[in-house]
C-alpha positions in Angstrom: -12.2 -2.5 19.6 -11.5 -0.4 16.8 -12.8 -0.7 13.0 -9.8 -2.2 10.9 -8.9 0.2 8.5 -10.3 0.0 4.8 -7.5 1.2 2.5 -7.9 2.2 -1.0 -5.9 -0.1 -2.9 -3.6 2.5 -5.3 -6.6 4.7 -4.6 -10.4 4.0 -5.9 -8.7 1.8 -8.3 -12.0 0.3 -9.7 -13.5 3.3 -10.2 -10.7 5.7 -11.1 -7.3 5.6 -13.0 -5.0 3.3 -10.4 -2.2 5.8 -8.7 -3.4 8.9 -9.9 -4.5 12.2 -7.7 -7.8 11.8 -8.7 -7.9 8.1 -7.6 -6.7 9.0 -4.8 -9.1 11.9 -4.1 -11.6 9.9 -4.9 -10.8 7.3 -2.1 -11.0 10.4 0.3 -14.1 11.4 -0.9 -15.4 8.0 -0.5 -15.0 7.8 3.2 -10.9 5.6 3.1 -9.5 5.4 6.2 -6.1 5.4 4.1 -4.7 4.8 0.7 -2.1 2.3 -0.5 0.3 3.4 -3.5 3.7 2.3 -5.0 6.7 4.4 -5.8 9.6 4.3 -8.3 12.8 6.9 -9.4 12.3 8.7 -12.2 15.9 8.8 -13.9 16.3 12.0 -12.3 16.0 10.9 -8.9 12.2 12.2 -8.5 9.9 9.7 -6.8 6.9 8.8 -8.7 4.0 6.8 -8.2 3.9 4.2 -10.4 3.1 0.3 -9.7 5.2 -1.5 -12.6 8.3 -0.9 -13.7 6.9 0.1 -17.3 5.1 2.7 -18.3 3.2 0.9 -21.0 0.2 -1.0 -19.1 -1.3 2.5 -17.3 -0.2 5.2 -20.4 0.0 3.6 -23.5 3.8 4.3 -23.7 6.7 2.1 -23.3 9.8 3.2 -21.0 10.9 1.8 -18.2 10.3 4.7 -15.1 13.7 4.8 -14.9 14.9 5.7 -17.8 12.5 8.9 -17.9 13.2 12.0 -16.4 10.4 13.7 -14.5 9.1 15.9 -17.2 8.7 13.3 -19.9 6.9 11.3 -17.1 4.8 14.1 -16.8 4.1 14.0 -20.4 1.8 10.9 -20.3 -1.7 10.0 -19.9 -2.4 8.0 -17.5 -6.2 8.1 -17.5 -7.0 7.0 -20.6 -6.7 3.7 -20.2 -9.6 3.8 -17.7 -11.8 5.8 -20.2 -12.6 9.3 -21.5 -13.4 11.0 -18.1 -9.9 10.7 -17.4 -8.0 11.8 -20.2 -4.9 13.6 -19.3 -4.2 11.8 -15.9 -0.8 12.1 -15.1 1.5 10.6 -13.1 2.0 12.1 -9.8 4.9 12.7 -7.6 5.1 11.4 -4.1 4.7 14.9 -2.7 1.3 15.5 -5.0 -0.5 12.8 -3.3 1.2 13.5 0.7 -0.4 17.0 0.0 -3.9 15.4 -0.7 -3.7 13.2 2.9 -6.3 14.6 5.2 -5.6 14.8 8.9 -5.8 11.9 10.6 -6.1 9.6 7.5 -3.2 7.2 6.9 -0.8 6.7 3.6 0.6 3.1 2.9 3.7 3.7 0.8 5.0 0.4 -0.9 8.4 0.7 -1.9 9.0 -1.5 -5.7 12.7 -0.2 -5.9 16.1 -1.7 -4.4 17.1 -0.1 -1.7 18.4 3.4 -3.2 14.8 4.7 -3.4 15.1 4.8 0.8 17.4 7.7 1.4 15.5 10.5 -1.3 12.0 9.1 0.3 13.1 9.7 4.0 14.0 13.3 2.8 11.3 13.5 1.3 9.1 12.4 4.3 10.8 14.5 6.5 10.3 17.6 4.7 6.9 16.7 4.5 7.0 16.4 8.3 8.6 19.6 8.9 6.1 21.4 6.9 3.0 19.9 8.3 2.0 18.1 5.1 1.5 14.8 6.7 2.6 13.4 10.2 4.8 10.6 10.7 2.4 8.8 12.6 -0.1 9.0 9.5 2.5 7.2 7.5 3.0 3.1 6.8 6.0 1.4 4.9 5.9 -1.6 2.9 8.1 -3.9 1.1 8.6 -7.4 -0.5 12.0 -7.2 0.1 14.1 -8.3 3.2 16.8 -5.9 2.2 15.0 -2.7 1.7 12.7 -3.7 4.1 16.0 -3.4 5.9 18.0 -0.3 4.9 14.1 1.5 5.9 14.2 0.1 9.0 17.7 1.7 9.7 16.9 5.6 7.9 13.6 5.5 9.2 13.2 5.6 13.2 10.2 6.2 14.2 7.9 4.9 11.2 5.9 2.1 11.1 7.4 -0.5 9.2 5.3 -3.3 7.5 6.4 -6.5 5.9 4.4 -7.9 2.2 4.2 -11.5 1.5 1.7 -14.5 1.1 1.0 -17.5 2.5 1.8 -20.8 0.9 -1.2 -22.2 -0.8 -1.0 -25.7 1.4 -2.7 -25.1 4.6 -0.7 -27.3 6.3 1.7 -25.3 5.9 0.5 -22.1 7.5 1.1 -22.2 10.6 4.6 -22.4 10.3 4.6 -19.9 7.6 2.9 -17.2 10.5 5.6 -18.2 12.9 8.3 -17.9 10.5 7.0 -14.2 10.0 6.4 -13.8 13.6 10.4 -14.5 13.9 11.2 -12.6 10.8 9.4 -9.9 11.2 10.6 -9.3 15.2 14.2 -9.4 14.0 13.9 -6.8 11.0 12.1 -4.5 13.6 8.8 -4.3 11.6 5.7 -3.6 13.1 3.4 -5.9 11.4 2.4 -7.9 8.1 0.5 -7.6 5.3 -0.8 -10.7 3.7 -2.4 -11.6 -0.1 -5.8 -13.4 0.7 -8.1 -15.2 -1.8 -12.0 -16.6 -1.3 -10.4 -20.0 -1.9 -7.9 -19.6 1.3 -9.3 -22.5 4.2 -10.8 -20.1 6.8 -10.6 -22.5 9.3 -6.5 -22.2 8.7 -6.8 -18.5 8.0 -8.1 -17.8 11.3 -5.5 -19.7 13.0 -2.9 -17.7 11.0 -4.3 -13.9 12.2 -4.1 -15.5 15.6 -0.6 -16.7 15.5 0.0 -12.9 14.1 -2.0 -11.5 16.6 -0.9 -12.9 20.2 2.5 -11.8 18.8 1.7 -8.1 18.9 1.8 -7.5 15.3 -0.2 -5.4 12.9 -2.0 -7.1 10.7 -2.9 -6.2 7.3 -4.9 -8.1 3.9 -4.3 -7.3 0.5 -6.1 -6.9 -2.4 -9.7 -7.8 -1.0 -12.4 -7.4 -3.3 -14.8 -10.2 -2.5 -17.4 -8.6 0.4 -17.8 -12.5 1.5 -14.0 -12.4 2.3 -14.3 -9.2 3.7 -16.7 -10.2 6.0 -15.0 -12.6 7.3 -11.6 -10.9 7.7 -13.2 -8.6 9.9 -14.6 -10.9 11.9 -11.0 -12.8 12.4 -9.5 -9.1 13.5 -7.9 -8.1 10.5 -6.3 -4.3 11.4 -6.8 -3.3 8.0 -8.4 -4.6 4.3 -6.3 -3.3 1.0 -9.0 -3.3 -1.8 -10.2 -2.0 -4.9 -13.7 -0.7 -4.0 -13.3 0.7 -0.5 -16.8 2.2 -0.3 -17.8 -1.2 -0.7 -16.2 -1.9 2.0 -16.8 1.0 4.2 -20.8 0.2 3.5 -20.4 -3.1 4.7 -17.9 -2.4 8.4 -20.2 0.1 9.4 -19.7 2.9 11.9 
């Protein structure tokens, strides 16, 4: 069987500035099988790779993404808040961090727009594609949302598609929650799920619920795992993949 994937969580986010090249470097260096990161529109139509949709918690400045062109985006720091090593951060485009990708290493993209963000990031993909930055197979889409999970799912052929949510806190209601994502997620055309987790979660249930995931074919994801005792035990339920913070934790711990 093969090793689930450890995925740096908006790169090496524990160690280095979340989003940022040299997070995202970092996670390379560190061994990642693949790196998770969010984009946004700039006002000027430029993708950017930011998680919220204010500037003010990662550079100190507050504007909404949108409302900044590219250039003034360019124009903050966001390093500092992580500390004086990484002063002068700045936000990167989409294309910055598809050029850092090494072969045969994966990219999680996590779409936090509406649904206009789909068409500019297809182009954006496929020129990638054409010019050998990345290949399509090395790329994963996410989404909280039903629609955009939908409008990808129709400008995208070919990618693999993967739906974000969480399951209810009551464990006795898990295992309908997994089928109702087994159904939901075979008639939006997705390829899989990827699930928040927590220590707390019943792993009795939890188990039950990968199951239910996996005898219906799907990919199987777990986001943001930090704990090494959850870890663990993810990987011992089958988990295809751990999001998380500190992937050379991780790595030291799966082995091989």
């Amino acid at each position: 069987m093969p090793h689930p994937l450890i995925i740096a969580h908006r790169g090496a986010s524990r160690a280095a500035p979340e989003n940022t090249l040299a997070a995202f470097r970092l996670a390379w260096e560190m061994g990642a099988d693949a790196v998770e990161l969010d984009i946004r529109l700039s006002q000027d139509g430029e993708i950017v790779v930011m998680h919220d949709a204010s500037t003010l918690r990662t550079t100190g400045y507050d504007a909404l993404v949108r409302s900044l062109p590219l250039a003034a985006l360019r124009e903050l720091d966001a390093g500092s808040h992580k500390g004086n090593p990484w002063c002068n951060e700045r936000v990167p485009t989409l294309r910055e961090v598809l050029a850092t990708v090494p072969a045969g290493r994966r990219i999680f993209i996590e779409i936090k727009e509406t649904a206009d963000i789909v068409a500019p990031l297809w182009a954006q993909l496929c020129e990638a594609f054409a010019e050998g930055v990345v290949e399509p197979g090395q790329v994963v889409v996410m989404t909280f949302s039903a629609e955009v999970s939908a409008a990808a799912r129709a400008c995208m052929p070919g990618l693999c598609m993967v739906y974000l949510g969480r399951f209810p806190k009551l464990a006795s209601e898990w295992e309908q929650e997994a089928t109702r994502l087994v159904a939901h997620v075979g008639e939006a055309g997705l390829q899989g799920v990827s699930l928040g987790v927590s220590p707390e979660d019943d792993p009795v249930c939890d188990a039950r619920r990968w199951q239910i995931l996996h005898e219906a074919g799907l990919l199987t994801f777990a986001w943001t795992v930090n704990d090494l005792g959850l870890a663990l035990r993810l990987l011992g339920e089958g988990v295809g993949g751990i999001i998380t913070d500190v992937p050379d934790c991780l790595l030291a711990r799966r082995g091989g």
